[in-house]
Structures are given as structure tokens and as C-alpha cells.
C-alpha positions as CSV (number, residue, x, y, z in Angstrom):
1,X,23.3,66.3,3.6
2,X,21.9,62.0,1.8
3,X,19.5,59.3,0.8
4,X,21.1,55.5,0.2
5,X,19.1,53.9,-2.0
6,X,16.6,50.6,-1.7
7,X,18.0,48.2,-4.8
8,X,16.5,44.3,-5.7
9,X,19.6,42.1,-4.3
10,X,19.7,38.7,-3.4
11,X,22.3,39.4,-0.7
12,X,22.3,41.0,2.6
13,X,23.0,45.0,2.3
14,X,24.8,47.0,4.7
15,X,24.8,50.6,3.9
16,X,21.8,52.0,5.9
17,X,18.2,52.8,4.3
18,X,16.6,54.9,6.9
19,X,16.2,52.0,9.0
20,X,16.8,48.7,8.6
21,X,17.9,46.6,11.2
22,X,16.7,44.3,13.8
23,X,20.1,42.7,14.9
24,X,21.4,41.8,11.5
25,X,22.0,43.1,7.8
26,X,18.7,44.3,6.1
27,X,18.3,42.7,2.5
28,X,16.9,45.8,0.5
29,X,14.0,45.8,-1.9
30,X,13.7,47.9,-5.0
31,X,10.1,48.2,-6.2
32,X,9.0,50.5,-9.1
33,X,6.0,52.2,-8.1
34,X,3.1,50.9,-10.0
35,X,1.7,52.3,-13.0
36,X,-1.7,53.1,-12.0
37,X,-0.5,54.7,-9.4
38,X,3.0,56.2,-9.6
39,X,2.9,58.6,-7.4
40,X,1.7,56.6,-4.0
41,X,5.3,55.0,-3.5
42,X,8.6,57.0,-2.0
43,X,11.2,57.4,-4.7
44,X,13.5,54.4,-5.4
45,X,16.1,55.4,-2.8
46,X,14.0,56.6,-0.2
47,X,14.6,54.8,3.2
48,X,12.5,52.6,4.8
49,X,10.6,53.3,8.9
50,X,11.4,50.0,10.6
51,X,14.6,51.8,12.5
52,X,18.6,52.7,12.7
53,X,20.9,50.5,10.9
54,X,23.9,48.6,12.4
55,X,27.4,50.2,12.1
56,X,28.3,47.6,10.1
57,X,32.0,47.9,8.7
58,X,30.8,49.3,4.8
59,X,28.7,51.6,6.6
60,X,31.6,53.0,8.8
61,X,33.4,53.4,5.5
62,X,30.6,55.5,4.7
63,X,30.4,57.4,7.7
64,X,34.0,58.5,7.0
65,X,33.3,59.0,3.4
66,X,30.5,61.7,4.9
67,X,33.0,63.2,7.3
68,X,35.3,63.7,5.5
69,X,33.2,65.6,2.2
70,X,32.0,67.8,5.5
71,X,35.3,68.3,6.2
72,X,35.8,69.2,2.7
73,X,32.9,71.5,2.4
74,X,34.6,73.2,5.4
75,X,37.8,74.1,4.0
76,X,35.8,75.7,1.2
77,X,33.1,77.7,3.2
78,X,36.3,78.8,6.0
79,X,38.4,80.3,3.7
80,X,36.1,83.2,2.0
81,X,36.3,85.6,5.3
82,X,40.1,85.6,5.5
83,X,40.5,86.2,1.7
84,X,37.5,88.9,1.4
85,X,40.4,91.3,1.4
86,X,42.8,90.1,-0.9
87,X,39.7,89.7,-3.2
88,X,38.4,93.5,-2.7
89,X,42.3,94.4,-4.0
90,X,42.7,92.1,-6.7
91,X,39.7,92.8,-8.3
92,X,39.2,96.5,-7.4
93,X,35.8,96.3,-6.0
94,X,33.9,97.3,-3.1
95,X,32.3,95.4,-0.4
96,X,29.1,95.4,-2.3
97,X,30.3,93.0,-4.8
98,X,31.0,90.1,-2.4
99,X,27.2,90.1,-2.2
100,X,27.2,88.6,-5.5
101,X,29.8,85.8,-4.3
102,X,26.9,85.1,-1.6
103,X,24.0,85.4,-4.2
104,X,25.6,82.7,-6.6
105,X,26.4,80.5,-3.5
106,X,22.7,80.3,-2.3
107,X,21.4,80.3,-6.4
108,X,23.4,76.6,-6.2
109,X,21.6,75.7,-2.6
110,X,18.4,76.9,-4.9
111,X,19.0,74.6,-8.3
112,X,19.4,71.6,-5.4
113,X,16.2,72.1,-3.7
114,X,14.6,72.6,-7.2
115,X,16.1,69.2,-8.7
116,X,16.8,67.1,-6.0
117,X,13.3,65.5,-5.8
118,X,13.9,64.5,-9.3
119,X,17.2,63.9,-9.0
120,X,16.1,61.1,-6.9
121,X,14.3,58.8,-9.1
122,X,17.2,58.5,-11.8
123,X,20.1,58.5,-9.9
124,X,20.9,56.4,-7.0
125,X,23.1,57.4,-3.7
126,X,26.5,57.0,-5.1
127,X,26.0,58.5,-8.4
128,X,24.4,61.7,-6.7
129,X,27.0,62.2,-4.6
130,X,29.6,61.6,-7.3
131,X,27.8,64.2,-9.1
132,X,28.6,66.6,-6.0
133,X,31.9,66.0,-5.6
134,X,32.7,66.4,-9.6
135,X,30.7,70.1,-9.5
136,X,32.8,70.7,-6.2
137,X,36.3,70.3,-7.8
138,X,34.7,71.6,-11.2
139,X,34.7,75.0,-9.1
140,X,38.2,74.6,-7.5
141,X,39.6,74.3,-10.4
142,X,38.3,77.4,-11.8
143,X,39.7,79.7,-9.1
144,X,43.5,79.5,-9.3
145,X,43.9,80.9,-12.5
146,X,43.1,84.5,-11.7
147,X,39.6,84.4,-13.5
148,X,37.6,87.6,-14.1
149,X,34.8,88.4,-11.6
150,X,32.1,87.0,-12.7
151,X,33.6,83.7,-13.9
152,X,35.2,83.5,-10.2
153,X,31.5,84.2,-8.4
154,X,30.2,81.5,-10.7
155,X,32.5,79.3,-9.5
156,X,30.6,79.8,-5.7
157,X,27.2,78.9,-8.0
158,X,28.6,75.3,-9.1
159,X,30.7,74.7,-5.8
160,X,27.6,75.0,-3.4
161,X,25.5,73.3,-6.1
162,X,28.0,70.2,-5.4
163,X,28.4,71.0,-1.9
164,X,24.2,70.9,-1.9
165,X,23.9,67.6,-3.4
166,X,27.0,66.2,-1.3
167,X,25.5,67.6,2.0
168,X,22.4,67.2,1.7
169,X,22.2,63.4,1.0
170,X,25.2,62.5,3.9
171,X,22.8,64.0,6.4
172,X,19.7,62.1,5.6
173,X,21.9,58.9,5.5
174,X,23.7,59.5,8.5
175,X,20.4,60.3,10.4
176,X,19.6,56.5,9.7
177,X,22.2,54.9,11.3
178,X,22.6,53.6,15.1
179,X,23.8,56.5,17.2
180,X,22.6,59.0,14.7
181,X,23.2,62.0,17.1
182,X,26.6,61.1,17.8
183,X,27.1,60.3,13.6
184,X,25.7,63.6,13.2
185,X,27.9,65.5,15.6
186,X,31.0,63.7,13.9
187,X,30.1,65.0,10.3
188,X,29.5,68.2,11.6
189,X,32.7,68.3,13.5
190,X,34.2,67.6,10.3
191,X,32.8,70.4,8.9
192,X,33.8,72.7,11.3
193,X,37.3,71.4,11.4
194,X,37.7,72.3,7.7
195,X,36.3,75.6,9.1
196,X,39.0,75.7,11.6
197,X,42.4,74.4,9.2
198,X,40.8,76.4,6.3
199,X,41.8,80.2,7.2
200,X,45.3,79.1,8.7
201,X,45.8,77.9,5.3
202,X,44.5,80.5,3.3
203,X,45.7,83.6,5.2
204,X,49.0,81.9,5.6
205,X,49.0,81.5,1.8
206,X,47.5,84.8,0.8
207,X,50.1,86.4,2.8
208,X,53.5,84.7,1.5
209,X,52.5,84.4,-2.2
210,X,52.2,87.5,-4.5
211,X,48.5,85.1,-5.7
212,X,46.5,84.2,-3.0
213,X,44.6,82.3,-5.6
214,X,47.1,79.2,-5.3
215,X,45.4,78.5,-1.9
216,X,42.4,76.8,-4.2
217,X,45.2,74.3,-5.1
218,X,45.2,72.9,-2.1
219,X,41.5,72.4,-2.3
220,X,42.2,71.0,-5.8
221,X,43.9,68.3,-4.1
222,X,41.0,67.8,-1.7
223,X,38.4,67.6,-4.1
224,X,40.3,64.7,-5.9
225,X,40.7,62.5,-2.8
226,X,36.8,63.8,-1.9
227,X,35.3,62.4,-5.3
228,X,38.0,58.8,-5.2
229,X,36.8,58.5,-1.4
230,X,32.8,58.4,-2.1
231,X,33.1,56.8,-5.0
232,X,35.0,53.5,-3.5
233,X,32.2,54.0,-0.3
234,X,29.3,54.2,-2.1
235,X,30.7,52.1,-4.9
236,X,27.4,49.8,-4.3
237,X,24.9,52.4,-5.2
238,X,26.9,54.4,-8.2
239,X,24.8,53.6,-10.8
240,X,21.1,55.1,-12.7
241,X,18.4,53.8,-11.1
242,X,17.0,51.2,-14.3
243,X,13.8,52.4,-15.9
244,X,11.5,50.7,-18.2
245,X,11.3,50.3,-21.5
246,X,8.8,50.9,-24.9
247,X,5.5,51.7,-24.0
248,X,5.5,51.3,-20.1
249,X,9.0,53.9,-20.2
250,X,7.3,56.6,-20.9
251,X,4.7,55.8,-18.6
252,X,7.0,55.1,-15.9
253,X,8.9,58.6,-16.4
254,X,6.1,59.4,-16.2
255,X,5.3,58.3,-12.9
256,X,8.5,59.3,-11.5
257,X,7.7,63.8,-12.6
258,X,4.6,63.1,-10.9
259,X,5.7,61.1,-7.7
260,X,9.0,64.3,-7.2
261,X,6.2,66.7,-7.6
262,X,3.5,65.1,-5.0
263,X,6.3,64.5,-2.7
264,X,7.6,68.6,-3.2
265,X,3.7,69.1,-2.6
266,X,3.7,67.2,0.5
267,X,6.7,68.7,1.9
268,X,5.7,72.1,1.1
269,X,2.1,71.3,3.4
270,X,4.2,70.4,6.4
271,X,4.3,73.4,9.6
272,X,7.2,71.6,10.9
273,X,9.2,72.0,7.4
274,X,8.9,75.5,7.3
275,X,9.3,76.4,11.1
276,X,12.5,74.4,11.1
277,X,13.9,76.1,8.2
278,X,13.2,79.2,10.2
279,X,15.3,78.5,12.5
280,X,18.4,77.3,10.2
281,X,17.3,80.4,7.8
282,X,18.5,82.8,11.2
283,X,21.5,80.2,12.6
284,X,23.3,79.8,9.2
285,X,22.9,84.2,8.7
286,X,24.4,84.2,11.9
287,X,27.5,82.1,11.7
288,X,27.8,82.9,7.9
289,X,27.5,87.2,8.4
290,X,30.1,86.1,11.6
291,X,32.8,84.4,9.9
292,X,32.6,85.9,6.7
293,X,33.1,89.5,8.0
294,X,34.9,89.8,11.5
295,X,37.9,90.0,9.7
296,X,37.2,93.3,7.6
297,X,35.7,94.1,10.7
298,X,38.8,93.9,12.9
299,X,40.6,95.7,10.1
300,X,38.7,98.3,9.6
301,X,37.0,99.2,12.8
302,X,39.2,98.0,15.6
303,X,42.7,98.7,13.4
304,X,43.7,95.2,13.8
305,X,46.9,94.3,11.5
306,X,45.3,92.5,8.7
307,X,47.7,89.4,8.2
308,X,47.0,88.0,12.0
309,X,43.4,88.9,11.8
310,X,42.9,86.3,8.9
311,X,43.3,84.0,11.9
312,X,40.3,85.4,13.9
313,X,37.6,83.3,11.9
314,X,40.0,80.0,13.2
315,X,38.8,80.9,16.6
316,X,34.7,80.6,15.8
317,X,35.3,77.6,13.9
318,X,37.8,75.7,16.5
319,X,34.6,76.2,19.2
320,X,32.5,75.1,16.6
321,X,34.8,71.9,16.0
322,X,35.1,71.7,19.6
323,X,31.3,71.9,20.2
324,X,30.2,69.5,18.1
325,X,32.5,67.0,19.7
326,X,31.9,67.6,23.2
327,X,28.2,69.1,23.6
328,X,26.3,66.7,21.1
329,X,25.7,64.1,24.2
330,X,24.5,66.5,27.1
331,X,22.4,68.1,24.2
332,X,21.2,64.8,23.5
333,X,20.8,63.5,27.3
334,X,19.1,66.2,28.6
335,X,16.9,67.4,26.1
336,X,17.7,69.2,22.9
337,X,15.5,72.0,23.2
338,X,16.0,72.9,26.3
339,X,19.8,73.0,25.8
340,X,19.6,74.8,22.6
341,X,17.6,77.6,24.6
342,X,20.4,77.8,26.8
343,X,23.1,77.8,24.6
344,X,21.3,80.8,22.3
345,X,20.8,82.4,25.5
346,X,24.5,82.1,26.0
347,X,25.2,82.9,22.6
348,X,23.5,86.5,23.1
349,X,25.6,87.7,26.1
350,X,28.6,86.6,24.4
351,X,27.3,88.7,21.7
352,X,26.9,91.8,23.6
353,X,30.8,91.3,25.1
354,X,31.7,91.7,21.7
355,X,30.3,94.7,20.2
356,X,30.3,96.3,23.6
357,X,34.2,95.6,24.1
358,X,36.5,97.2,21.7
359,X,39.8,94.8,22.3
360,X,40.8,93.2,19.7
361,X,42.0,89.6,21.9
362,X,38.9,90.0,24.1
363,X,37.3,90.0,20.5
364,X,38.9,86.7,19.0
365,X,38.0,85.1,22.3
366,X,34.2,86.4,22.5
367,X,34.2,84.6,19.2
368,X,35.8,81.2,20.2
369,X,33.2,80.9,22.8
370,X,30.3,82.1,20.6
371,X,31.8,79.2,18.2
372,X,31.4,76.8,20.7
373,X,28.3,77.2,21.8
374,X,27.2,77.5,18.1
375,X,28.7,73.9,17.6
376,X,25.2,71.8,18.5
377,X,22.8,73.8,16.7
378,X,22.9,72.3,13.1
379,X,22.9,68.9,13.9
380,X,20.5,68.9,16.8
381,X,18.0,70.6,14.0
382,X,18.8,67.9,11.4
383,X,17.9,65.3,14.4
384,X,15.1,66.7,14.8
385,X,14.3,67.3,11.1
386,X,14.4,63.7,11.0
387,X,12.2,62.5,13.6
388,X,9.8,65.4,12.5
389,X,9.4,64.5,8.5
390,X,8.1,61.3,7.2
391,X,10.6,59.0,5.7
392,X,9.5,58.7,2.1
393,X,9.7,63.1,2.0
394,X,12.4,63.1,4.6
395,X,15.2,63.6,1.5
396,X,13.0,66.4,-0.2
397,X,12.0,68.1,3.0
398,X,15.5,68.0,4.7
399,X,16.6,69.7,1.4
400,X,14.1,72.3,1.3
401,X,15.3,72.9,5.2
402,X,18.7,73.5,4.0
403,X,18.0,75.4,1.1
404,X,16.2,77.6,2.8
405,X,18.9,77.8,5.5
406,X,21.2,78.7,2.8
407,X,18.9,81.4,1.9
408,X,20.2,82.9,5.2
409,X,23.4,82.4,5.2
410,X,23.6,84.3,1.4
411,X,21.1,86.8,2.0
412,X,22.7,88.3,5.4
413,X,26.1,88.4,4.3
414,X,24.7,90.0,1.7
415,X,22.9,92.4,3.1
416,X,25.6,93.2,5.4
417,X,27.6,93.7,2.5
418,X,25.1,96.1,0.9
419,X,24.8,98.3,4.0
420,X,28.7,98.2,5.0
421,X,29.5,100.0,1.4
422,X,26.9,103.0,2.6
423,X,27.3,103.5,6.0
424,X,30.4,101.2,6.9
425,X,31.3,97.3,8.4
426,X,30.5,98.4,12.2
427,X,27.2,97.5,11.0
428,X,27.9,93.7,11.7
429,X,27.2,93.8,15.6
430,X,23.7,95.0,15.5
431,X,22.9,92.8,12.5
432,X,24.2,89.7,14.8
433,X,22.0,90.5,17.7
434,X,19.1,91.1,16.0
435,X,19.8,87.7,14.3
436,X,20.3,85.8,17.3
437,X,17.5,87.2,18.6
438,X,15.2,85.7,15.9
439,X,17.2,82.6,16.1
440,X,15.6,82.6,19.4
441,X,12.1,83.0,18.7
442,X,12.2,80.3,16.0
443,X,13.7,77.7,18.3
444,X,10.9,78.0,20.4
445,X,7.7,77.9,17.4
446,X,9.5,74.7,16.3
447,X,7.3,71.7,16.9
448,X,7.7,69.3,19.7
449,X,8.9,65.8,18.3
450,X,9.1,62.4,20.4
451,X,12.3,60.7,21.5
452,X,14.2,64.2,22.4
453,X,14.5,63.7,25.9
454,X,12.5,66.5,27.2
């Protein structure tokens, strides 16, 4: 979810600012914004309008390096369902406590939107997302050593945080590049492929080990080849952007408060900003509340056997991996909103087949399909997102899209949570279709944008 950022060089550079070619290499410009003035410029990194960059070979390097911290941010997000059990046993708690495990998740998607603007004018590309996948491991490695409660939902707090800063910047810099749907699609396969491998793991884990903690090892081992991987990528830009010195550095720092805060202004006076997040508010409560709790569902409602059901999230996350791949170029082709109508119209009946149907297999493959149909949505909104914002906000108002849509995806769960300890988990269906159904209504308020194919 990314910004790369604009840097005085002599030489031709070929990681993308939000536009930048015309046939060959861009040669970036760094200007500080002027004094008088310091808050009419777009932060150091922003990108620039003039259109996609080439897929040169550093910025394929990059692309990968995005894939695969989505990938990474997968594994992490795809393992809490399956192990919601093991964790209501170990620590001796109700369902209403993995509220708080969502709570801390969307308080780090909060700090992000919060500091990011300013976050932007002292740190360049690499160094932020350095800083993401430091907080990310930070939090991995945490969990293994059978922490208390709270210590172990704090460690959701700093892992989203990084995942937040991660995220949030690889979106906005893949949405630069040539081909940005199909870029898109890729990192968002990833993610849902770490969605996919992630419960196999865990459940397989959780099940043959007397501490299903030792499954955050394995994510140990991924956040080390996460942070090595985007640091060599984004070697180019791991650095603090340079500020000024004496009497025109305070000034300057100045400058750079007031330019985050006009630009958090602007954002915040866009429709198009808030309708979008909207939308990604009711998507990401959907497939969050989904995966996060078909599998006390299953086990409590439908007495499914609870070590095969930790497999049941696998089958909305492989549709998702599987939609992203094969349904992000006839979304693209022939028209985005149109196609996401249908899809979320899909989406619904499917819905219905599952709550109405109480079969277990029918169930798990319900969901696969769901999953699939599912697998479009977020990166047909970023594209979107990014036609719809202006460049110089398009970092700040792509974060406060996600933030928000993080919002959903914590509150929901956690509401579910809340009302599953009273009244009991069969409260998931109706929650889903009333989500979906807003989901619906969103998609339509959403602006129209140019270059969608409608």
C-alpha cells in the first residue's frame, strides 16, 4: 500500500514516481518546497502526473519486492481464524476478547493514517517501508513465546502498524507503473496466496504441537527475508529525506507540519475519498468477519471436527488467489463497475446458499466461490482510488481509504465477537448479508472516474 520518492540525481531513475515515462527512464527531481510558501508543493516523495512508468528491470525487482510483503501480510492476516480456538483455550477467554485482538489491529491501521502524511516528508520510500517490515517481525517475534494476553494483542497493534506502512506505500507505487491493473492484481494475489498457505500451516501446526505458538516462527523466518528483500529493492531510496540547516531548518520543518496537514485537509474535502472508503469500510468487514469466524462457526454450529475445519478459511482465500489472477482483465476490459456489480450480486446468492444450507462440504465450497468472486474487489477500488485522487494527496488519501477500510475489517469482527458471547456464533450469517448488502449500495454512490471502460 506506497509512494517512491522524487530525489536530485544526475542519472536516469527507474523505480516509478507516479508517472514518469515517455519511452525511456525518467531522471527525477527533488525540489524543497519554497519557504514562503511551504505548503503549495506535494511532499518530497510524492509522484509526478505525466503517466505509468516503464517496467524497467529495478522496477520489476520492486514489483516482486511488493508481492511478496503482500504475500507476507497474507500469511499473517490468514492464520488468526484457524487459531481463534487454540487461542480461546490457551488463554481461557471468551469470544469477546478476540475483539480486542481486532481493536489493536485497526488502532495500528489508525497511528498510519495519523502519521503517514508526515511520515512522508522525512523519510523516503525505502526507509518507510524498512520501517514496516522491522515493526512486522518486531510483532512475530513477540508471539512464540507464550506471552500474556495483552502483550500478545499488542503484538496485532505493532504488526498492522508495519503491515500499514508496508501496504499502503506498495499500492500507491504499483498504481504508477505500466499495466497498473494487472501489477495490482499480482500484489493482491500475493496476498491472498499468503491467505491461502497461511491456515494449512497454522492448523497443521497447532494440531501436531502441544504450542501452536511455534507457527509464528515460521512467520519469523518470513519477516527476515521480507525486510532483506525491500531493503536490496528499494536500496535507492533508503535514506531521510535531507533537510536544511540553521535558521532556514526550522523554517523548513516548518514547512513540511504545514504542507502534511494542508494535504490531510485536502484529502479530508474530497466526496470521492470518503465514498470509496465506504465501500472498502463494508468489503474488508465482510471478508475479515468471513475468514476470521467460519471456523468457530463450523465447530460450533454445524459440529464440524475442529482439526479439518482450520482448513475451511483455505477455501475463501484460494478463490480469492484465484480471482485476483484470472478476473482482474475482464474486470478491467469490460468495465470495472459494472463487473463489480455483478460479482457482489453474485456474492449475495452465494451468501444465502450458505446460511440457508446446513452441510458442512456444501459450506467450504459456498465459500471458495464467495472467495473468488471476492478476489477483484480491492484492487479494482485502489485503481480507481488512483485515477480518482490527485497525485500530490494520492499517498495521504489512499491511506485514509485503507485506514478506514481497516476500521471495517476490526470493527465487524468485533462486533461479531461481542454479540457471539451473548446470544451465540450463528450470528455470522445475517451479519454477512447485511454487509454485503451495504457493500452494494456503496459501490454504486462511488464516483464515476475516466479511463474505466464503461
Amino acid at each position: 500500500m506506497v509512494t517512491e520518492s522524487l530525489e536530485v540525481t544526475s542519472s536516469p531513475h527507474d523505480y516509478p514516481p507516479s508517472g514518469s515515462m515517455h519511452g525511456t527512464q525518467l531522471r527525477t527531481l527533488h525540489v524543497e518546497p519554497p519557504l514562503e510558501d511551504p505548503t503549495s508543493e506535494a511532499p518530497p516523495n510524492a509522484f509526478s502526473a505525466e503517466g505509468p512508468a516503464p517496467l524497467t528491470r529495478r522496477v520489476k525487482i520492486k514489483l516482486m519486492s511488493a508481492g511478496f510483503s503482500f504475500f507476507f501480510a497474507g500469511t499473517n492476516d490468514g492464520s488468526l481464524g484457524p487459531l481463534v480456538p487454540y487461542m480461546l483455550s490457551t488463554y481461557n477467554i471468551s469470544t469477546t476478547f478476540i475483539a480486542v485482538i481486532y481493536a489493536a489491529s485497526f488502532a495500528g491501521w489508525l497511528v498510519c493514517a495519523v502519521t503517514n502524511s508526515h511520515l512522508l516528508r522525512y523519510l523516503d520510500t525505502g526507509a518507510i517501508l524498512v520501517l514496516g517490515a522491522g515493526l512486522q517481525l518486531l510483532a512475530h517475534v513477540l508471539r512464540p513465546w507464550g506471552p500474556p494476553f495483552p502483550l500478545f494483542a499488542l503484538s496485532f497493534f505493532i504488526a498492522s502498524l508495519g503491515i500499514a506502512f508496508q501496504d499502503s506505500h506498495s499500492n500507491t507505487f504499483v498504481s504508477t507503473v505500466k499495466s497498473a491493473h494487472r501489477w495490482l492484481g499480482f500484489i493482491h494475489a500475493m496476498y491472498a496466496l499468503g491467505l491461502l498457505i497461511s491456515p494449512f500451516v497454522a492448523t497443521a501446526v497447532a494440531s501436531s504441537t502441544p504450542n501452536w505458538r511455534l507457527f509464528y516462527l515460521c512467520l519469523m523466518g518470513l519477516g527476515i527475508v521480507n525486510i532483506m528483500f525491500v531493503a536490496v529493492a528499494f536500496r535507492d531510496t533508503l535514506r531521510v529525506l535531507p533537510q536544511q540547516t540553521e535558521e532556514s531548518g526550522s523554517v523548513a520543518r516548518i514547512g513540511r507540519n504545514k504542507a502534511a496537514m494542508s494535504s490531510i485537509i485536502e484529502t479530508s474535502k474530497l466526496p470521492g475519498v470518503w465514498l470509496l472508503s465506504m465501500f472498502f469500510f463494508f468489503y474488508l468487514g465482510v471478508g475479515i468477519t468471513a475468514g476470521g469466524w467460519v471456523v468457530e462457526y463450523f465447530v460450533t454450529i454445524r459440529n464440524a471436527p475442529l482439526p479439518s475445519t482450520g482448513y475451511v478459511p483455505a477455501g475463501l482465500y484460494g478463490g480469492m488467489f484465484l480471482g485476483r489472477l484470472l478476473l482482474a482483465e475482464p474486470t478491467h476490459r469490460w468495465g470495472e463497475r459494472r463487473m463489480l456489480m455483478l460479482y457482489i450480486a453474485i456474492v449475495f446468492a452465494l451468501q444465502l446458499v450458505f446460511w440457508l444450507v446446513p452441510d458442512i462440504i456444501s459450506g467450504a465450497v459456498v465459500l471458495s466461490f464467495m472467495g473468488f468472486f471476492f478476489g477483484p474487489f480491492f484492487t479494482t477500488g485502489v485503481s480507481i482510488g488512483s485515477k480518482m485522487f490527485p497525485k500530490k494527496i494520492q499517498p495521504t488519501a489512499l491511506g485514509l481509504v485503507f485506514v478506514l477500510a481497516q476500521a471495517g475489517g476490526s470493527l465487524f469482527p468485533s462486533l461479531t465477537g461481542l454479540i457471539a458471547g451473548r446470544v451465540g456464533v450463528q450470528v455470522l450469517q445475517p451479519i454477512l448479508v447485511g454487509l454485503i448488502v451495504a457493500m452494494g449500495i456503496s459501490w454504486i454512490l462511488i464516483p464515476k472516474v475516466p479511463d474505466c471502460n464503461e
